[in-house]
MIKE-54638 format. One record per atom (N, C-alpha, C): residue in one letter; x, y, z. Coordinates in steps of 0.02 Angstrom, whole numbers, plus 50000, padded with zeros to 5 digits. Layout:
<recs>
AXYZ
...
</recs>
This chain:
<recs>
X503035056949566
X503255050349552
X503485049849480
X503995045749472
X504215045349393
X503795040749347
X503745042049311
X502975040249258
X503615035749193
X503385031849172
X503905028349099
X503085028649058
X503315025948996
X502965028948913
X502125026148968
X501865030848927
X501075029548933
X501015030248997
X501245034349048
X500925034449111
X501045031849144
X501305025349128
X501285020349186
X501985021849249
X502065017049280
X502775017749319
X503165014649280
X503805019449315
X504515018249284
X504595010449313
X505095007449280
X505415000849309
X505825001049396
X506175007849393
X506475009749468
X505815012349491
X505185015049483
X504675015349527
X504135009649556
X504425005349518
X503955000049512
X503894994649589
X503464992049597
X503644988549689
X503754981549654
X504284975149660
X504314972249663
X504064966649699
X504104960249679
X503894953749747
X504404954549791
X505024955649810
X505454955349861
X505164959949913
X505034968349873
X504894973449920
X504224971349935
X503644969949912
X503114968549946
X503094965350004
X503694959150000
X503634954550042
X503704957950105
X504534962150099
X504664966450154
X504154971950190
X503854974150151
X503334979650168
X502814974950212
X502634969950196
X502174965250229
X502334964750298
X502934960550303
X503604960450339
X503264964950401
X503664970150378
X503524975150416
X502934978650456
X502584980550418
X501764982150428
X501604977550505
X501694970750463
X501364964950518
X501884967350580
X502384969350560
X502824969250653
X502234974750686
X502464980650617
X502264988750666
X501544988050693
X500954986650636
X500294985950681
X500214980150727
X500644975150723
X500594969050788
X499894965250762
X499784963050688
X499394960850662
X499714954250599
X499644950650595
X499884942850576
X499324942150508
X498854948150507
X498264945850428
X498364950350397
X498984955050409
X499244960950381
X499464959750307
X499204961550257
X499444956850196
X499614964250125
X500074963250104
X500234968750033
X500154965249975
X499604965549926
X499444963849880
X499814969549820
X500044966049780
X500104969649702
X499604973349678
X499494977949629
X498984980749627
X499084977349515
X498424978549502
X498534974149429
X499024980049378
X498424984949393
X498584990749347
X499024997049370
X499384996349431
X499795002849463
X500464998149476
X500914997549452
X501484995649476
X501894998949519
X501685006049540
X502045008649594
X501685009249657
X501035005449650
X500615005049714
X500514997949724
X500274996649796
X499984990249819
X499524991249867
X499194985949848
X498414986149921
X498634984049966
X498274986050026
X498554985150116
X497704979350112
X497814975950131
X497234973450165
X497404971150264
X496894972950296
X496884968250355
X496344961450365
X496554959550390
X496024951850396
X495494951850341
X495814950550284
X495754950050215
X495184955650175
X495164961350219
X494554968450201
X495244972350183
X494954976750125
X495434980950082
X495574985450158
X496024989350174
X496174993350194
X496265000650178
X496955002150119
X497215006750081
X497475006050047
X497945008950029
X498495007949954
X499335010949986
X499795008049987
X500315010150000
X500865009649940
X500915016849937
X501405018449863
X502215021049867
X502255018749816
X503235020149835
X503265027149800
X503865029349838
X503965038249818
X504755036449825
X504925043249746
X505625040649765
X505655047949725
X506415051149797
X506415057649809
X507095060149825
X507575064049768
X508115064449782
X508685058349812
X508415052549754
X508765047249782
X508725042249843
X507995046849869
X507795042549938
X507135038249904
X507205031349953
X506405029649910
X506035028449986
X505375031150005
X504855028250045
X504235027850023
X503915024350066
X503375021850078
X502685028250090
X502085027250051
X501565030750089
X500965026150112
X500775026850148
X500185022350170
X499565027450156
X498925026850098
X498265029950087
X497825026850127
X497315030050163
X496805026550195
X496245030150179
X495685028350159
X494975032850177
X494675031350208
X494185032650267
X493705028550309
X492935034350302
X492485031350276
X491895034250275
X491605034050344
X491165040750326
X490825041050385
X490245035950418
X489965032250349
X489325027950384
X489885020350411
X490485020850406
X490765014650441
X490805014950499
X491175022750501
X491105023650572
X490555025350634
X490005024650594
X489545023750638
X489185015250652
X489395012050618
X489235003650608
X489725003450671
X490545004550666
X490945002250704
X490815004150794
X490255009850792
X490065010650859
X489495010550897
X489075007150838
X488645005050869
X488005012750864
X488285018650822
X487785023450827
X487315023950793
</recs>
């Protein structure tokens, strides 16, 4: 990812309010979820938080690659959740 002074993101790496909106946009079509929400992140301007029905989810970061730019979606899911989520 392209880094500007001090680390941070470049201005072309950076996610805007338009693109968030779209990424939202979207998300909500692909998972078929309406609490699908892309938050700004304070201190990463080339990342944003995924939340679903207002619980953090992941972080989805922009990559921009030979002139192409996409999307990554991060997720971690611990193991003691997934035993809450089934009841084990």
């Amino acid at each position: 990812m392209a880094a500007g002074p001090k680390g941070g993101a470049s201005k072309s790496n950076a996610l805007a309010k338009p693109e968030l909106d779209k990424l939202q946009v979207y998300l909500r079509k692909v998972l078929a979820n309406k609490t699908v929400e892309v938050r700004a992140r304070q201190r990463a301007a080339d990342a944003a938080e995924l939340y679903v029905g207002g619980e953090f989810l992941g972080v989805v970061s922009k990559v921009l690659d030979d002139g192409e730019t996409s999307y990554e979606v991060s997720m971690s899911i611990l193991d003691y959740d997934l035993e809450e989520d089934t009841g084990s």
